[in-house]
C-alpha angles and dihedrals in degrees: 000000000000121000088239086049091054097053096046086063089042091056088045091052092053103044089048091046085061096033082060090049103046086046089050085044097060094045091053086056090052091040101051085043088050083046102052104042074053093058087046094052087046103055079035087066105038093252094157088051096048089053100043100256110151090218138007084245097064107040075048086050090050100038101051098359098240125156124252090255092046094056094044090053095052081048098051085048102047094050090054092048085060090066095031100063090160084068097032084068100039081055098046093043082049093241081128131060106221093241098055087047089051092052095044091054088057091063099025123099126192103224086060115084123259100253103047085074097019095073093057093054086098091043096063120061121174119248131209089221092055096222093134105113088240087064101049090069128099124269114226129240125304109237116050113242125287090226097031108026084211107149091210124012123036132142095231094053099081123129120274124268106258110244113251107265124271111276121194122211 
């Protein structure tokens, strides 16, 4: 084989090795958006209960092995994705990795309008590290509301009132 036969598979090789990831890479976006609207519709419908888990967490834990964190925050994302259906499609057409998804629901709002957090969706890009500001708020709680079933925001889930404190005679 020639040299300059050589480098034209070299440069082929190449080429396919990121055209297969770029192609993987879009399937895992749809694929983590399909999960975790899944995982909605499941906690949505009492799964765990019907089959005896004490908890979402855990029949999540046992079924994919996620953490507790892990599972509240596909839950979080996927609840915002509900009212956000701008980035509900960037992340099913795979435009959009899931964890920037999952950083840009934490800031956007759907009464804004899509570009105005769009744009920024190459700007963000999630850490490791978390140091991102979106990541330094707080998660909601972990089981969605009795009377709302909302995951993350819901009226009657505010914190209870402290006891008054302890008085001795």
């Amino acid at each position: 084989m020639s040299e300059r036969a050589g480098a034209v598979d070299e440069v082929a090789d190449w080429v396919t090795a990121h055209e297969t990831l770029l192609r993987l890479a879009r399937e895992r976006s749809e694929l983590e958006g399909r999960e975790g609207r899944a995982l909605l519709w499941a906690v949505r419908a009492g799964v765990h209960v019907h089959l005896g888990y004490g908890s979402f967490v855990e029949y999540v834990e046992r079924l994919f092995g996620y953490s507790r964190r892990t599972t509240m925050d596909k839950l979080r994302t996927a609840e915002a994705l509900e009212a956000l259906p701008e980035l509900d499609g960037a992340l099913t057409a795979g435009e959009l990795s899931w964890s920037a998804a999952r950083e840009l629901a934490r800031i956007a709002h759907p009464k804004r309008s899509a570009p105005g957090w769009m744009h920024r969706k190459d700007e963000r890009r999630a850490t490791s590290s978390g140091s991102s500001p979106a990541m330094s708020e707080a998660i909601a709680p972990a089981m969605p509301c009795d009377l709302c079933q909302s995951v993350t925001s819901c009226a009657s889930r505010s914190p209870p009132k402290p006891s008054p404190p302890f008085v001795t005679p």
